[in-house]
C-alpha positions as CSV (number, residue, x, y, z in Angstrom):
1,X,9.0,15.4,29.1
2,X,5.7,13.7,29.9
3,X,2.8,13.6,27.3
4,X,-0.7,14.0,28.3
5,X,-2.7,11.5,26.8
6,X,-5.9,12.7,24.4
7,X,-8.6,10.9,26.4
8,X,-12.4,10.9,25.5
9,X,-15.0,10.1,28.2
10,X,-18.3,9.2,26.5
11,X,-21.9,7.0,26.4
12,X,-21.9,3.7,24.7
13,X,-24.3,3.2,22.8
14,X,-25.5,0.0,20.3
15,X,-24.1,1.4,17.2
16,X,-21.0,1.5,18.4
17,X,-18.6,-1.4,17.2
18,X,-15.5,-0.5,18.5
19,X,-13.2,1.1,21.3
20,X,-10.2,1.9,20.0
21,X,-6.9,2.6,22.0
22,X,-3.7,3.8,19.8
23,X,-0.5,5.3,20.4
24,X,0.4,8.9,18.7
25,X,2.3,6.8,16.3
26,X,-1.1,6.5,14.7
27,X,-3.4,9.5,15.3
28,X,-0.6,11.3,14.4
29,X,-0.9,10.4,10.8
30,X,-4.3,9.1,10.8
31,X,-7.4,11.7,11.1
32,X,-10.4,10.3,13.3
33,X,-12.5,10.3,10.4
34,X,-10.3,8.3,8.3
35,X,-10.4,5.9,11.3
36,X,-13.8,5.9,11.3
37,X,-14.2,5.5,7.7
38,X,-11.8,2.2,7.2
39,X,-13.9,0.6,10.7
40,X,-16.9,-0.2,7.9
41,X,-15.2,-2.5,6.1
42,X,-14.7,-4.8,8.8
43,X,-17.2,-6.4,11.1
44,X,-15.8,-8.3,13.6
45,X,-12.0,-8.7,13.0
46,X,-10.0,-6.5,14.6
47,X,-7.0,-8.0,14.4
48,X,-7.2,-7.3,10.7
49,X,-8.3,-3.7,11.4
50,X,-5.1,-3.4,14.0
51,X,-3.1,-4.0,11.1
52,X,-4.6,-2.2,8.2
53,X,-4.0,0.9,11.0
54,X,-0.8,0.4,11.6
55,X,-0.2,-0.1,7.8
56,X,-1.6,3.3,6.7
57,X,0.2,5.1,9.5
58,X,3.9,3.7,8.5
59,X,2.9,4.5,5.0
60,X,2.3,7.9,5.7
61,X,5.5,8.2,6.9
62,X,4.7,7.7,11.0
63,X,7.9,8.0,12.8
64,X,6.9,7.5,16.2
65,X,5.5,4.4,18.0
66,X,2.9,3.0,16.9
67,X,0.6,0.3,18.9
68,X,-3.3,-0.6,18.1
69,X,-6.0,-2.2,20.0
70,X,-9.6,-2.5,18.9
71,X,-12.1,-4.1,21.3
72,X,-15.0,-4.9,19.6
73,X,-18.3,-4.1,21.3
């Protein structure tokens, strides 16, 4: 069965900080709000942001892949 990606076509614009691209394995388990919400409490490493996503989703019990990447703007 193939899954149709959730895809979001939008403006940039300079308060934006991040793109982020993640598997179901996370927005699954993660509401885009809460995403939003944990992005302020880091500036520019997103390698630390990567993790602390894929943290919360296997603590909530994600059973699916899961795979992060934030691009910072």
């Amino acid at each position: 069965m193939a899954y149709i990606a959730k895809q979001i076509k939008t403006l940039l614009n300079d308060n934006d900080k991040y793109i982020i691209l993640a598997t179901d394995g996370i927005w699954d388990t993660l509401e885009e709000s809460e995403v939003f919400d944990l992005s302020k409490n880091y500036d520019s490493n997103t390698k630390e942001f990567c993790n602390t996503l894929i943290y919360k989703a296997m603590k909530k019990g994600s059973k699916d892949n899961i795979s992060c990447f934030v691009i910072n703007l």
